[in-house]
Backbone as a ProteinNet text record, in pm:
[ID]
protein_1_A
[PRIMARY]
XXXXXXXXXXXXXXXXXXXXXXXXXXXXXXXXXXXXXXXXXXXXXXXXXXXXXXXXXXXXXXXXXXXXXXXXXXXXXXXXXXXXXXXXXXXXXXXXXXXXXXXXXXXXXXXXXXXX
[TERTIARY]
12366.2	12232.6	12219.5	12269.1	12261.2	12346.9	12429.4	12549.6	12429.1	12364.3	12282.2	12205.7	12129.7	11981.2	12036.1	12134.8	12198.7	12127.2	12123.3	12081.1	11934.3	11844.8	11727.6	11697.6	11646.8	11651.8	11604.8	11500.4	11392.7	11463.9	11604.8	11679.3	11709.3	11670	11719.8	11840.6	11745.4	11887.2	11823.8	11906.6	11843	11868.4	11827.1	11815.7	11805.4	11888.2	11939.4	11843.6	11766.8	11696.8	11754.4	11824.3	11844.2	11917.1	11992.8	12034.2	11946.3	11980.6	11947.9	12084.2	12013.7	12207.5	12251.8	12383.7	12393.7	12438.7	12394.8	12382.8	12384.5	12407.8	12421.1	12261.7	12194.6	12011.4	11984.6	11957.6	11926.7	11819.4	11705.6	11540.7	11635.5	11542.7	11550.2	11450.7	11456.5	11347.5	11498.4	11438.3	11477.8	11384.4	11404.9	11339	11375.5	11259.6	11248.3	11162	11167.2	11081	11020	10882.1	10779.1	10829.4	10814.9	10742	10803.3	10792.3	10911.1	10839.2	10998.4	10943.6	10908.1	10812.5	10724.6	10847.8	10794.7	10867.5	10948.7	10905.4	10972.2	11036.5	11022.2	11100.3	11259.3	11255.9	11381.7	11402.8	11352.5	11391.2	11467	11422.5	11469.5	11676.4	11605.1	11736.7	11849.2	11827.6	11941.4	11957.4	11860.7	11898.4	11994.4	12009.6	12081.4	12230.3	12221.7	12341.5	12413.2	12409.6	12480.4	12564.5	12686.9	12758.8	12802.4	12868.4	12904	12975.1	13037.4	13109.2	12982.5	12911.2	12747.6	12813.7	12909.4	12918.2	12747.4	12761.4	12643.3	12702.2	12644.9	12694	12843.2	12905.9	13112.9	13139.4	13053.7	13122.5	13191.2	13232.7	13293.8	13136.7	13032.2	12910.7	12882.6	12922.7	12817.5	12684.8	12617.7	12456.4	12436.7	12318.6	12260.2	12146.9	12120.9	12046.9	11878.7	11867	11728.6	11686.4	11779.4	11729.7	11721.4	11721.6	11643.7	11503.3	11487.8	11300.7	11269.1	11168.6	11146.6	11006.9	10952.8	10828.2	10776.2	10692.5	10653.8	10734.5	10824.9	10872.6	10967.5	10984.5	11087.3	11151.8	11240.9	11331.7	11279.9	11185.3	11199.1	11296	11336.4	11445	11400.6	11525.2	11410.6	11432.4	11325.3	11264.1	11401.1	11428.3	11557.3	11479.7	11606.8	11567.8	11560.2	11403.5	11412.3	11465.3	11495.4	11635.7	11623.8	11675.9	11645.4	11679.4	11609.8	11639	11763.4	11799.3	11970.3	11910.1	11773	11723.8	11701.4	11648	11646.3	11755.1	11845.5	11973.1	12019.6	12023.4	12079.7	11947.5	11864.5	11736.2	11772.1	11776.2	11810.9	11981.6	12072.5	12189.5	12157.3	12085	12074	11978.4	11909.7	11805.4	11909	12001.3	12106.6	12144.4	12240.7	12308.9	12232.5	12099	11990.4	12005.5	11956.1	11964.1	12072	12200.4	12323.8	12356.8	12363.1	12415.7	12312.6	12141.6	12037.9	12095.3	12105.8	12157.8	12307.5	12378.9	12538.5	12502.2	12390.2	12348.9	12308.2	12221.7	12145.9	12234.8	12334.1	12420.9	12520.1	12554.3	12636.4	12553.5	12437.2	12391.3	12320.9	12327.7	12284.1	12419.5	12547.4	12664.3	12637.6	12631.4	12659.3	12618.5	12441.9	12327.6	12394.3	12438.8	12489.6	12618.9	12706.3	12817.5	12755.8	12664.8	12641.7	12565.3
6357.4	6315.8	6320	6427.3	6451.6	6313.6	6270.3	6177.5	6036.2	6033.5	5922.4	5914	6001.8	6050.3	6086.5	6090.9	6133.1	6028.7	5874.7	5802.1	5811.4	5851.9	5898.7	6035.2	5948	6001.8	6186.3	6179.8	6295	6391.1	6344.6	6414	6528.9	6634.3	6783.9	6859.1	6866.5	6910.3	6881.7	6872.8	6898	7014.8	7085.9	7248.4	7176.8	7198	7189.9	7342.2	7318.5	7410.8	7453.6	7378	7377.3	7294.5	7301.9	7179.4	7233.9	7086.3	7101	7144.2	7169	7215.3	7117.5	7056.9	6940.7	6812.7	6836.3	6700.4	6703.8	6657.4	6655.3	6611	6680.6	6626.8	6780.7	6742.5	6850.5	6817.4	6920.8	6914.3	7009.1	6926.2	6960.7	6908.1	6974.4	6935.2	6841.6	6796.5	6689.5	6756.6	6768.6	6871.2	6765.3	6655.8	6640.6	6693.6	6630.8	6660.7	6550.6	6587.8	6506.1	6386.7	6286.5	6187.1	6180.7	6222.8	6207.5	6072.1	6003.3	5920.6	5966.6	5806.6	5852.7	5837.9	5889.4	5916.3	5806.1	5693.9	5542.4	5486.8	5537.6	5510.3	5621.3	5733.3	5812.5	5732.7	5715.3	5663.5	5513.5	5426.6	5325.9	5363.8	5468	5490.8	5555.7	5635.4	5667.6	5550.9	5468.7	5344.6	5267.2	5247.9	5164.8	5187.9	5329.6	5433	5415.8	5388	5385	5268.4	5249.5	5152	5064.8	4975.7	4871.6	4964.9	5053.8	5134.7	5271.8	5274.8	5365.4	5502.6	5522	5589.1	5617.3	5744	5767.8	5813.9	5728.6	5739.5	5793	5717.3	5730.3	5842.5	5885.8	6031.4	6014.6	6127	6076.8	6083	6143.3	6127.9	5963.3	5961.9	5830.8	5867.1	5761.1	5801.3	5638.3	5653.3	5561.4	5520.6	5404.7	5393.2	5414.9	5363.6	5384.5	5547	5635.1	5807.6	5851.9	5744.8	5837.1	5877.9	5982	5990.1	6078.7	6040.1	6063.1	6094.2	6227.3	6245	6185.9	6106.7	6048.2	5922.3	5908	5739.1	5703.3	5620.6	5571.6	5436.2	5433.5	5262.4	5219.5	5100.2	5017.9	4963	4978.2	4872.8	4757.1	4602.8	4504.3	4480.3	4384.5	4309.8	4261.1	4264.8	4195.5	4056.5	3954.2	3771.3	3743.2	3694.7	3617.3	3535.2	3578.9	3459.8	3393.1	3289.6	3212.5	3327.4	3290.5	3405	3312.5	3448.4	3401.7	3298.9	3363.5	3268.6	3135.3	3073.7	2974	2921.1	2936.2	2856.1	2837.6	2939	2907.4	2802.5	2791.9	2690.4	2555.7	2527.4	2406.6	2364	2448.1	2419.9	2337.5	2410.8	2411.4	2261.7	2209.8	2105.2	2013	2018.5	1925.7	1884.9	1983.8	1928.1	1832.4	1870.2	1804.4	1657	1639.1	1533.2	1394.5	1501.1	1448.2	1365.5	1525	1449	1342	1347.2	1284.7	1177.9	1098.4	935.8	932	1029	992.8	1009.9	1102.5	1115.6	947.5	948.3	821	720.4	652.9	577	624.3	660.9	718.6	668.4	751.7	709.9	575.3	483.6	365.1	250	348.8	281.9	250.8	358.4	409.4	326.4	336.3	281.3	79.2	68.5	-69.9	-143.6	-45.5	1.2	-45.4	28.5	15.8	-76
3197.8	3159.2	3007.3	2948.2	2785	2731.5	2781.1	2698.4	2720.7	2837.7	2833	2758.5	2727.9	2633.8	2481.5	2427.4	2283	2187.7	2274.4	2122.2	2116.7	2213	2139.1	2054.6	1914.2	1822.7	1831.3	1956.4	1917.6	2055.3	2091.4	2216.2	2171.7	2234.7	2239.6	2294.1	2453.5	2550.7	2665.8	2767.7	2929.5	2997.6	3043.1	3112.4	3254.3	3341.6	3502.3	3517.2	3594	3676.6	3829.5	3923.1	4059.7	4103.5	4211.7	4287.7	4430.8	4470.5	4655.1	4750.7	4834.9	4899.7	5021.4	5000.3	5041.2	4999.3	4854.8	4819	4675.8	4571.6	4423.2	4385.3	4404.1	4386.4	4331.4	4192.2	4060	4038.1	4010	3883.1	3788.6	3666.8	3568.6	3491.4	3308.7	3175.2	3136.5	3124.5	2954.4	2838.9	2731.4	2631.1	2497.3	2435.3	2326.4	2196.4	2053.2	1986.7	1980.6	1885.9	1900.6	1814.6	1862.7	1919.3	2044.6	2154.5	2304.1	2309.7	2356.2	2501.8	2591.8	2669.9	2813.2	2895.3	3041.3	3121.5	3163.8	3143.8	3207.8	3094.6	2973.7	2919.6	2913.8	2960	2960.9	3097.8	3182.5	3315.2	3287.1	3204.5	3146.7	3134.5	3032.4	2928.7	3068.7	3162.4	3287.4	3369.5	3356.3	3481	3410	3266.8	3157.6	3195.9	3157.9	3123.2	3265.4	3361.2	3486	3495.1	3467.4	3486.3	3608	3586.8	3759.1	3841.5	3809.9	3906.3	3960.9	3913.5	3938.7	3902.4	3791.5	3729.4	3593.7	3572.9	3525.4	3378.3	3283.9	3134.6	3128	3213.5	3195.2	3241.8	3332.2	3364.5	3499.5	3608.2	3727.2	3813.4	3773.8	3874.9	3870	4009.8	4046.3	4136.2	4078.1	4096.5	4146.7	4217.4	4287.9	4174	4104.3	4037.9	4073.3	4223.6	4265.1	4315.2	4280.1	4384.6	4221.5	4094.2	4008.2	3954.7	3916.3	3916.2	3765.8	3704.6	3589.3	3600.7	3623.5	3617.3	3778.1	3789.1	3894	3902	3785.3	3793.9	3879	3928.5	3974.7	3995.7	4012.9	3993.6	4151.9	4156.6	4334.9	4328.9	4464	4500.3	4506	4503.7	4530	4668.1	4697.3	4809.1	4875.6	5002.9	5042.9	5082.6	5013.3	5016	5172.3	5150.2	5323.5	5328.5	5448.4	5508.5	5628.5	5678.5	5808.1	5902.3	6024.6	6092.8	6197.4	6274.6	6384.7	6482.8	6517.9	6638.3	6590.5	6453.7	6411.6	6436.3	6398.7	6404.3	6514.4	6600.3	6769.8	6791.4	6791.9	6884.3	6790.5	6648.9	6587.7	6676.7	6664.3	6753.9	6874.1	6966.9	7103.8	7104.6	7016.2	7015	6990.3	6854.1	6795.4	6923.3	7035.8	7145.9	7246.7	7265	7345.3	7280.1	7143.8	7121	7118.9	7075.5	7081.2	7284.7	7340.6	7499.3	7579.6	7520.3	7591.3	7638.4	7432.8	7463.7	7575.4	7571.6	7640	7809.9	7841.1	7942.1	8043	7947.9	7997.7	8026.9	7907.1	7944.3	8047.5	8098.5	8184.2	8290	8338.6	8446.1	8432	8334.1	8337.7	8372.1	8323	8374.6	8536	8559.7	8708.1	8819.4	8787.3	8863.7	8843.1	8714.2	8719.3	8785.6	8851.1	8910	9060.3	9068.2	9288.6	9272.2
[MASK]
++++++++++++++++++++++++++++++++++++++++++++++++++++++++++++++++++++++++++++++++++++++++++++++++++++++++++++++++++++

């Protein structure tokens, strides 16, 4: 967390208060001088610091960018893209074939009936 927070100017230290047991989920202060950033903005600066591998400022902790929280802040996840649904596509299928065999239907039995 400190290697993330170093380039603000008014960065102190961070004091780890606790973990949870179970799980790598720490409270702690972040401790600046005055002028601190607000909370969404240090929250800014750890969501930055997390690289494509969800390594957290190059270290071996990988962190989930959204289980971080800054005060009350927190990163939303986004919205998952609506998407056609499965049943759509099986009923457009199933109509395609309707339409497709109707006409082959008909002729067939128009062969037929012209046959006897």
């Amino acid at each position: 967390v400190a290697r993330a927070l170093r380039d603000h100017g008014s960065f102190l230290q961070v004091v780890i208060r606790g973990f949870l047991p179970g799980s790598l989920i720490c409270h702690g202060d972040v401790v600046f001088q005055h002028p601190a950033p607000t909370s969404l903005e240090v929250l800014e600066a750890l969501v930055l610091s997390v690289g494509p591998n969800k390594a957290l400022a190059g270290s071996d902790f990988q962190v989930d960018p959204y289980s971080l929280a800054v005060g009350e802040d927190t990163l939303e996840p986004p919205l998952p893209e609506p998407g056609f649904p499965q049943y759509g596509v099986a009923i457009m299928v199933a109509c395609g074939l309707c339409i497709i065999t109707a006409p082959v239907v008909l002729l067939v039995v128009r062969a037929l009936s012209v046959c006897w």
